[in-house]
Each structure stands twice: as structure tokens, then as C-alpha cells.
N, C-alpha and C positions, 0 to 999 in steps of 0.2 A: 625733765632730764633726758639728756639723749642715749640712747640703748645702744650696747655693742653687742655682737656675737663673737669675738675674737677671744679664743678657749687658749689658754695656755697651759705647758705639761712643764715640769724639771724633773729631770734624773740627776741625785745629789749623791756627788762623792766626793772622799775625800782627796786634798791634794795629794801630787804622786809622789812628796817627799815624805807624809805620814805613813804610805803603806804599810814598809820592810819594816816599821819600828812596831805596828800593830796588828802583822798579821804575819810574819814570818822569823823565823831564826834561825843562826849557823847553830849545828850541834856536832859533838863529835864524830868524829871517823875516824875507822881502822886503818884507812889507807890514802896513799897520795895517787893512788893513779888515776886518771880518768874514770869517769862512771856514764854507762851509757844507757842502762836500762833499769829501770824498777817495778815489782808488782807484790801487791799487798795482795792475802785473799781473807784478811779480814783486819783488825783493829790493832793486831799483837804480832801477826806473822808476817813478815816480808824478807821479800832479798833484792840485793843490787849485784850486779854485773858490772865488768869494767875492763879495760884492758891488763896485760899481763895474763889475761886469765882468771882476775879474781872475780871471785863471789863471797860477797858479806851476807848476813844474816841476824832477821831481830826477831825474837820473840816476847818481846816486852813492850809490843806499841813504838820503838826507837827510840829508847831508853840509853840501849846498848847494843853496839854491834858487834860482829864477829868476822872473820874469815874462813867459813867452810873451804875454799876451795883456789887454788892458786896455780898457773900451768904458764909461764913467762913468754914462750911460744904462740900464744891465741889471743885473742881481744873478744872477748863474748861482749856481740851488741845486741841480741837481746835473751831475755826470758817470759817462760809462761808456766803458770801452776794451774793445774786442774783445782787441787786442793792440798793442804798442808804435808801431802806427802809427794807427791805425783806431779812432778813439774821437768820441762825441757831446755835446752840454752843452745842458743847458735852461737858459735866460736868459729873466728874467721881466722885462718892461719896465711899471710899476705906475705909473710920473710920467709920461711921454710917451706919447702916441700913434704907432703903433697899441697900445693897452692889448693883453695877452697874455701870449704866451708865443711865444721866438724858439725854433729848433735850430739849434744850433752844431755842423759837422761840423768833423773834419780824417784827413784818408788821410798825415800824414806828421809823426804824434807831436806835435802842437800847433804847429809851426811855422808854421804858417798855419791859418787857419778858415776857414770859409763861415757865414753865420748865414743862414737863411731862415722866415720867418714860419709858424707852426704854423696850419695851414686849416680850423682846426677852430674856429674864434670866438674870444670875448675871454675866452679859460682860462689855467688857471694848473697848470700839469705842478710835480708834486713829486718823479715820480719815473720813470724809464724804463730799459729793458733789453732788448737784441739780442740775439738766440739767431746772428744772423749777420748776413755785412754787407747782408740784403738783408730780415730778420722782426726785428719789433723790438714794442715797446709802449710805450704812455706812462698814466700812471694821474696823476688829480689832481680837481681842484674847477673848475667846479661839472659832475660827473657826465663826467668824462674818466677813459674804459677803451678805451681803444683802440690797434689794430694796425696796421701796415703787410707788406705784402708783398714792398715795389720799394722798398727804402733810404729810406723818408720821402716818397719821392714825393708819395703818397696816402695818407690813413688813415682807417681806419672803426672803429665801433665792435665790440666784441667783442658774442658773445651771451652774456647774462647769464640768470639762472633767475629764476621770478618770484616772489622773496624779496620783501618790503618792502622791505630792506635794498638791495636790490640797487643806489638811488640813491646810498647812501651815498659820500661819497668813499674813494678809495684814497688811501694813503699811501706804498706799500712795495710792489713788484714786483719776484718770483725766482724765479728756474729750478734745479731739481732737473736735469733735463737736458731734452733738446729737446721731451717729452711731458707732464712734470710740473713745474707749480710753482703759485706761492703768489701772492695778495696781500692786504693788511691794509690794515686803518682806522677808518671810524667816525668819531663826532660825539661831543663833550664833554657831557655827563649827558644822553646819549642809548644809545646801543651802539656797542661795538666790535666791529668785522666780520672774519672774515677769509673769501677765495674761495678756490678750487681749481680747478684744470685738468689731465684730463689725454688732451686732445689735442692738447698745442703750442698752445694758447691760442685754440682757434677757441671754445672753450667755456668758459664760467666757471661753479661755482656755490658757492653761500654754505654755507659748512660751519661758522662761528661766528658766530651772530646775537642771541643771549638766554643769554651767560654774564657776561657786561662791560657798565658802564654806561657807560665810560672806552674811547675810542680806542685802537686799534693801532699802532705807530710803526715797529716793525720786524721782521724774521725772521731765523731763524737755521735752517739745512734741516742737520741732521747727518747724516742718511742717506733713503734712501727711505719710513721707516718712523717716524722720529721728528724731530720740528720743535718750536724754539720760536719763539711770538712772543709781544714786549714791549711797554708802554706804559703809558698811567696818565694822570692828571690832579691838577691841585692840587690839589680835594677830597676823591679816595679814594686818590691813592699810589698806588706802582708796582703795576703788575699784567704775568700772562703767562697766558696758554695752552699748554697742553702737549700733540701728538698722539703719541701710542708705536704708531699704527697706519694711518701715511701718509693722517692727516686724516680718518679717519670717526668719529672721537670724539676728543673734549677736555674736558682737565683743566683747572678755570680757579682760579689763585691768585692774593691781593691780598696783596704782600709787604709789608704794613704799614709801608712804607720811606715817606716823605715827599716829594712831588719825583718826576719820573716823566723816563724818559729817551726819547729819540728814535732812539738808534742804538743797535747793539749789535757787540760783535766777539766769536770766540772766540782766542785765541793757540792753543791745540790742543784738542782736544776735551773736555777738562772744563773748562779754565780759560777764564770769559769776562767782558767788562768791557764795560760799558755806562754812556756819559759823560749827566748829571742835571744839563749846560747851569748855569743860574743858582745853582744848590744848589755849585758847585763842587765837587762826589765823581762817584765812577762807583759803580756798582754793581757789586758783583764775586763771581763765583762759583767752585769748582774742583770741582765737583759736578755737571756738564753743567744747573745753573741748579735743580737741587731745595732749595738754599739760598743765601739773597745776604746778603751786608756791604757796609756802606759804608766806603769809601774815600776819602781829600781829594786832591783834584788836586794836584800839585805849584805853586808860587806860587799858590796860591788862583784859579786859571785857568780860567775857564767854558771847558768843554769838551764842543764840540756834537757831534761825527762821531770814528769811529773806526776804523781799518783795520788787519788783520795779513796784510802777504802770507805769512806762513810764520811757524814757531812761533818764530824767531828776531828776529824785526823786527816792530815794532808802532808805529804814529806815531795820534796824535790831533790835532784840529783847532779852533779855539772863535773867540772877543771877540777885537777886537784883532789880526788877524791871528797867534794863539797858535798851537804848534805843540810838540808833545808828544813826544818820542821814548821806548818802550818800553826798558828794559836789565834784559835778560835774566839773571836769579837761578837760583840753585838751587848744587846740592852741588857741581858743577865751578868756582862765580864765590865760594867761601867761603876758598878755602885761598892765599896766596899764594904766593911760590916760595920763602920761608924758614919759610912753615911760620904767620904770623899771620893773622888774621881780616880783613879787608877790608868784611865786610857782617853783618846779622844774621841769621840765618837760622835755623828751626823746622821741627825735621825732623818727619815725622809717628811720631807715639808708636808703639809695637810694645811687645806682642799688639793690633793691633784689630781686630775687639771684643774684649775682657777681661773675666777677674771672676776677684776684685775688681780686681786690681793692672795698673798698665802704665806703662812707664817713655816718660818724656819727654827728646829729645836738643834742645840749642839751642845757639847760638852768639853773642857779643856781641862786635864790633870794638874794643871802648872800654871806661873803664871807666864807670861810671853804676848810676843806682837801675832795679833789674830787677823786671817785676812780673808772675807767668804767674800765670791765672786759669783757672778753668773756670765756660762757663755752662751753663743749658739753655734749652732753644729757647724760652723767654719771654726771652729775655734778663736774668735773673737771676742774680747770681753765687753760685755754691754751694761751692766752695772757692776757696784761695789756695793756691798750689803756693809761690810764692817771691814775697818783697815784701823786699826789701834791698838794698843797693850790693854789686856786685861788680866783679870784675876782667875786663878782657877777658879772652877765652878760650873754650874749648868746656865744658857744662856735662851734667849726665845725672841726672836727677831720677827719685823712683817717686811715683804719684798712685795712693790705694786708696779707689774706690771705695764703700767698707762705710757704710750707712745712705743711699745714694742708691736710687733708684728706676731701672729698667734703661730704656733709651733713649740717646737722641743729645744729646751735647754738644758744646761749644764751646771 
């Protein structure tokens, strides 16, 4: 018999019409107005920003939410909480005077605020983050990178390297821990930038400046050693940067996706989901981001921001005061207590990699026309595994390989 070495891999997901039905849902909200920012600092306590000025509030996991906090005058687009007491908000006041940018504090969970005028001119903060209740940063337009020492008191600029770039705006500022971190941005069919620090922010310097024509929008830091970050623009589509060596080199990909996103979450470290606002889909990976699908939002729900305090809970944010709640899948949420199917779900095929042969497990609640395909990474389909009506149930297929070319499928 004649011997191959031709090894093949599949990455098995579901189609993109199943996502929004088993892995996301609308839940109530207190408000219609836009929402721009979200942060959990644990499983029960979060809060959203939005314009008007509001700020909601869950202590139940987003069970239920509330409005702490409402000022018609502002648009707070973002916040940050040290911890369940001790958190800030940038509130952008763009129709009245003083033109700016306000800080919103509160020391007692949002129950109360303090807003005080940012003393830095008539800017516009996109984004900010405290290493503690006394260092902190705010990064934004036009040419805001600056630090505090004394809770906001005062704030100066940081030192920056003498990049060209260095004017650019930031978008996204984060901490690795209290010596390293990141921040991203750039200008639309211009470059996108990202900096690095690693003295606790007394320094900056520009570590991505001539791979991207397209803005940065967001970071994802997964270890000391390896970072992504996201963004893109209507004319070229999503794109990312990749360092595998705690920022002294990067890898830059245009994921040929349509629509470019501004936030990104991971639920645990392969799986991550990144909302594409107007396009209503996220982008979504289970490959720590070396491959992305599109996914549709649930009700067709422009979804701008996205949070996971933990691999069990995930809420997003968008238009409309929408609000997104995560539901958690996989092989414990498939069996019910008599023993039927409750959700769809696609186990990952075994032997992978294979050759030629490797069996496929899946599962159907219902019954319906069932259609498992395989592509390759042009997105092309090269076989049909099953295209018929079946019965709900669990099902166990075998896919062979023979007359393909060895590589990664879909």
C-alpha cells in the first residue's frame, strides 16, 4: 500500500446562524440610550455608562439593573473600578460649555459621584486606568497621554520617544502589572500605533508604527510574553497585531472580515469575542485570535463593548440601551436530567490532526435539515459531511480526507 505523510488539522465550529441562539441573549435594560462602556470587577458587581450621562448598576450577576446616576449634559464613554467601591468615569461634555472632558469619581460603589473638570484643555479622554487609588492615566485626542500621581489632582504628560507617531492619538490603555503595559491607536488611512512601558508609565515608547494603515481599538495582554491587539477601518477590515515576545516584534494580520471592532473580550484564554458595532456580529475566535468567524448578534443588536469577569459570565453592551448576556455552553449544558438534548453542540472531531480519517461527534435538540461542511481557510467548501433532515439526537460521523491537500480546515 502506498504511504502518505499528508497530516491534516480541523478547527470545528458551529455555523454562524447557531451562535446568538446558544451563546448569547437580550436581557433587560433600564434605559434607551446608548451604552458605551462596561466593567465587572467580579461575577455580581458591574456597571454600564452611556450617554445622557447615565450610569446603571448590577449587583446580582445582571439579573437586574439600576440607574445610579444620570446628568443629560455628558456622554460618559468610559469607566474603571479599582474594586467594588472605588471607581472613575470620563464624561465628555461636546454641547455645552466648558467643551471637554469631566472625571467622575465615586469611593462608595456609585452611590454618589463627584465630577471635576479634567485641567488639561478642551480634550476628549477615550480611555483611562489606575494601577491604584492614587496613579492612574488617561489617553485620548487631541494628543492626551497623560498621568497622575495624587488621585487626579494633577496630571502631566507622560514621556513619549521621538517616534513620529508619537502625536498620534491613543485609544486603549492597560496594565500587565504595575511596570508593564500597553496602549493603542492611530489615525484612519494613516497608521495604527501601539506604545509600551515598562516603568509603570513614566515612559512610553512606540513599538508598532509601520505595520497598519488602520487604527488600534483595543488590547488583550494574555501573559507577559504574548498580546493582542485589534482594530481596522471600513476600507481595509479587521485587522490585529500579534507579539509572542512581550512587544519587541509583531506580527500584523488583515483578517479580511468586513467591519472592524472596537472592543474585544476573551471568556478564557482561547475563546474570544470581539462586538463589529453597526455590522451587528462579533468576531470570534477559540484559537487565542490566530483565526476569526463571524458571528450575528442576537436580535440583530449593534453591540459596541464587551466584558467577561470570569469564564462563566459574559455581558455586552450596544444602540438602544441593549445589553447582551453570555450563556454558557459546552458538554455539561447539552444533556438534560432524562437524558434529551437541550442545545446544539460540536464536539471537536478526534484524531486531530489525522490522515486520512477522523470522526465527527454532534448533537441536535430538534429535529430539522442538518448541514456539516468542511472548509479551507479561503473559505471554500471542499466537502459535505451530512446535508438531510434528521432527528433530534446525538450523531457520530467519519470525514476522510483522501484527495485533499494537508493543512487547516474548517
Amino acid at each position: 500500500m502506498k504511504q502518505t505523510n499528508e497530516i491534516f488539522y480541523i478547527l470545528l465550529l458551529f455555523s454562524v446562524t447557531c451562535y446568538p441562539q446558544n451563546f448569547w441573549e437580550r436581557i433587560n435594560s433600564p434605559t434607551t440610550q446608548k451604552l458605551n462602556s462596561i466593567v465587572f470587577i467580579d461575577s455580581l458587581n458591574g456597571w454600564v455608562s452611556g450617554d445622557s450621562g447615565v450610569i446603571i448598576h448590577t449587583s446580582n450577576g445582571g439579573e437586574n439593573w439600576s440607574i445610579q446616576f444620570s446628568n443629560d449634559s455628558l456622554n460618559i464613554n468610559s469607566l474603571f473600578f479599582l474594586d467594588d467601591q472605588v471607581g472613575w468615569g470620563s464624561a465628555l461634555s461636546m454641547y455645552y460649555e466648558p467643551f471637554g472632558t469631566f472625571i467622575l469619581t465615586t469611593t462608595n460603589g456609585g452611590i454618589n459621584w463627584n465630577s471635576e473638570y479634567l485641567n488639561i484643555g478642551e480634550v476628549f479622554v477615550n480611555s483611562f486606568y489606575f494601577l491604584d487609588t492614587l496613579t492612574g492615566f488617561v489617553v485620548g485626542s487631541p494628543r492626551v497621554f497623560h498621568r497622575t500621581t495624587n488621585g487626579g489632582l494633577n496630571w502631566r504628560a507622560v514621556h513619549l520617544d521621538s517616534s513620529v507617531v508619537s502625536g498620534f492619538p491613543p485609544y486603549t490603555i492597560k496594565f500587565y502589572s504595575p511596570q508593564y503595559g500597553y496602549a493603542c491607536g492611530g489615525l484612519r488611512d494613516n497608521l495604527g500605533v501601539v506604545w509600551r512601558t515598562t516603568d509603570g508609565g513614566e515612559n512610553w515608547s512606540t513599538v508598532v508604527d509601520t505595520l497598519a494603515s488602520e487604527p488600534f481599538y483595543d488590547i488583550h495582554i494574555f501573559d507577559s510574553l504574548h498580546v493582542l491587539v485589534i482594530g481596522g477601518d471600513p476600507e481595509y477590515g479587521a485587522s490585529q497585531v500579534v507579539t509572542t515576545d512581550g512587544g519587541d516584534t509583531w506580527n500584523y494580520t488583515n483578517l479580511g472580515i468586513f467591519g472592524f471592532p472596537i472592543d474585544i473580550g476573551f471568556r478564557k484564554a482561547t475563546e474570544g469575542w470581539a462586538p463589529m458595532g453597526v455590522q451587528k456580529k462579533f468576531l470570534y475566535t477559540s484559537d487565542y485570535g490566530e483565526n476569526w468567524s463571524e458571528v450575528s448578534t442576537p436580535d440583530s443588536t449593534d453591540i459596541l463593548r464587551i466584558c467577561f469577569p470570569d469564564s462563566s459570565h459574559g455581558f455586552g453592551i450596544g444602540e438602544n440601551g441593549a445589553i447582551i448576556k453570555y450563556v454558557l455552553q459546552g458538554p455539561s449544558g447539552v444533556k438534560q436530567e432524562e437524558g434529551s438534548i437541550i442545545s446544539f453542540y460540536l464536539q471537536q472531531n478526534y484524531p486531530n490532526p489525522f490522515n486520512p480519517s477522523t470522526t465527527i461527534k454532534y448533537s441536535i435538540p430538534e429535529d430539522g435539515f442538518v448541514k456539516l461542511a468542511v472548509y479551507n481557510m479561503l473559505g471554500e467548501e471542499v466537502a459535505t459531511i451530512v446535508s438531510n433532515v434528521q432527528k433530534a439526537g446525538r450523531y457520530e460521523v467519519n470525514f476522510n480526507a483522501t484527495g485533499l491537500s494537508s493543512g487547516v480546515y474548517v
